[in-house]
C-alpha positions in Angstrom: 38.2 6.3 -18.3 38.8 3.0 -20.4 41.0 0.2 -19.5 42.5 -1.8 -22.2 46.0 -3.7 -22.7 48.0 -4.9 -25.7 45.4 -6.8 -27.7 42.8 -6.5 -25.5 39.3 -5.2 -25.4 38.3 -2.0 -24.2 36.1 -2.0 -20.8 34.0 1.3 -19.5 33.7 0.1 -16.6 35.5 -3.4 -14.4 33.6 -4.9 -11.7 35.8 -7.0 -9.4 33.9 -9.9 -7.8 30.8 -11.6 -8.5 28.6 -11.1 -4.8 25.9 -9.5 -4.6 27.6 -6.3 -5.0 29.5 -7.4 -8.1 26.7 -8.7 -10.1 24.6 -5.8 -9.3 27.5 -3.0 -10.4 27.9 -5.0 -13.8 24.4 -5.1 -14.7 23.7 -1.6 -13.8 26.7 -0.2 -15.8 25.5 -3.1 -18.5 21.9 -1.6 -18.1 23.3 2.1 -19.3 25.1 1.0 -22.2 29.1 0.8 -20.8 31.1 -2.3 -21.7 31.4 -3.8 -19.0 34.0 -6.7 -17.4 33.0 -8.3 -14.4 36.4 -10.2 -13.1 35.8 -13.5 -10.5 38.5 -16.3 -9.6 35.8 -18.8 -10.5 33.0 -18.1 -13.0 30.6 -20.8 -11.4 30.8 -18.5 -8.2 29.3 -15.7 -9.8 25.8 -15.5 -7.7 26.8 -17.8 -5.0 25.2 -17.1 -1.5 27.1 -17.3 1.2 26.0 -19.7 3.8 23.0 -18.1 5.1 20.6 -18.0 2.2 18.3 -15.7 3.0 17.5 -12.3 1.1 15.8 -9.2 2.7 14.7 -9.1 6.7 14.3 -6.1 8.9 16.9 -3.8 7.4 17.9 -5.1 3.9 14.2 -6.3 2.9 13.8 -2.5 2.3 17.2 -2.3 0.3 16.2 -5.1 -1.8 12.9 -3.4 -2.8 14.7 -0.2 -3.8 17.4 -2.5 -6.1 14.2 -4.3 -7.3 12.7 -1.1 -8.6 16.0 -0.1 -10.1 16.0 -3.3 -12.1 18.3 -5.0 -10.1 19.4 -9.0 -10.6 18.4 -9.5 -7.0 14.5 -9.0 -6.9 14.0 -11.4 -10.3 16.8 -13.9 -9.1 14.6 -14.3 -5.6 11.7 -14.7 -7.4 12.8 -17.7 -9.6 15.3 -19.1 -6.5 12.8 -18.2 -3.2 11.6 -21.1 -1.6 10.1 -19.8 1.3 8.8 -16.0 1.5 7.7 -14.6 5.2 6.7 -11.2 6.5 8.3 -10.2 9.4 6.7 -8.4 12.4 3.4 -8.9 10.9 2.0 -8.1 14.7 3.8 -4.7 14.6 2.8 -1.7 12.3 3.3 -1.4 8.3 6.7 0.5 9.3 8.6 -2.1 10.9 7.3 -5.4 8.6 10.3 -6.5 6.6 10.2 -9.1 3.9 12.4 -12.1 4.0 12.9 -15.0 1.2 14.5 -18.2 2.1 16.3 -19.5 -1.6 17.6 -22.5 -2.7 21.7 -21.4 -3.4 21.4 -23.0 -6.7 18.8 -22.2 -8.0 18.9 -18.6 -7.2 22.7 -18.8 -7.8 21.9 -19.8 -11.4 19.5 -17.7 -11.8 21.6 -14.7 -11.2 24.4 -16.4 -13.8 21.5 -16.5 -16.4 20.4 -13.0 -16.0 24.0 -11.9 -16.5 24.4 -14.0 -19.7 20.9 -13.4 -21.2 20.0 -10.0 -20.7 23.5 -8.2 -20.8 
């Protein structure tokens, strides 16, 4: 269903916040052709980390791989913001290793605002 207002332009789809979450909904509907509005109290948020900046680990390092193969922001963001990339429970077997990457906030934080403005 379309959104639109008096003089406005017509949206597919409306993404409310700029997380993780956010920028991943836009892109995807952005990836399949909707018009898409992504809605943030502060544009220069968009991609911010919160104070932890780590990406992946035990659980979510599998998550991440599955929004990597997608085409997901995350997975190319990491890559150009990562500054330290480990393998967890390397002493364990192949099911229990997760992959975590350390980023810099900014870096990876304007890498995700590029991505967003580049390729959508």
């Amino acid at each position: 269903r379309m959104l639109s207002g008096k003089g406005s332009t017509e949206y597919d789809v409306v993404v409310i916040g700029g997380g993780h979450a956010g920028t991943e909904a836009a892109a995807a509907a952005a990836r399949i052709g909707a018009r898409t509005a992504l809605l943030t109290q502060r544009l220069d948020t968009i991609g911010e980390m919160s104070c932890n900046p780590s990406i992946g680990g035990i659980g979510k390092g599998h998550l991440v791989k599955e929004i990597d193969a997608m085409g997901g922001v995350m997975g190319s963001a990491i890559d150009q913001g990562g500054i330290h990339f480990r393998m967890l429970n390397r002493r364990k077997g192949e099911a229990v290793w997760g992959p975590r990457a350390q980023a810099d906030r900014d870096l990876y934080k304007a890498a995700v605002q590029r991505t967003l403005v580049d390729d959508y």
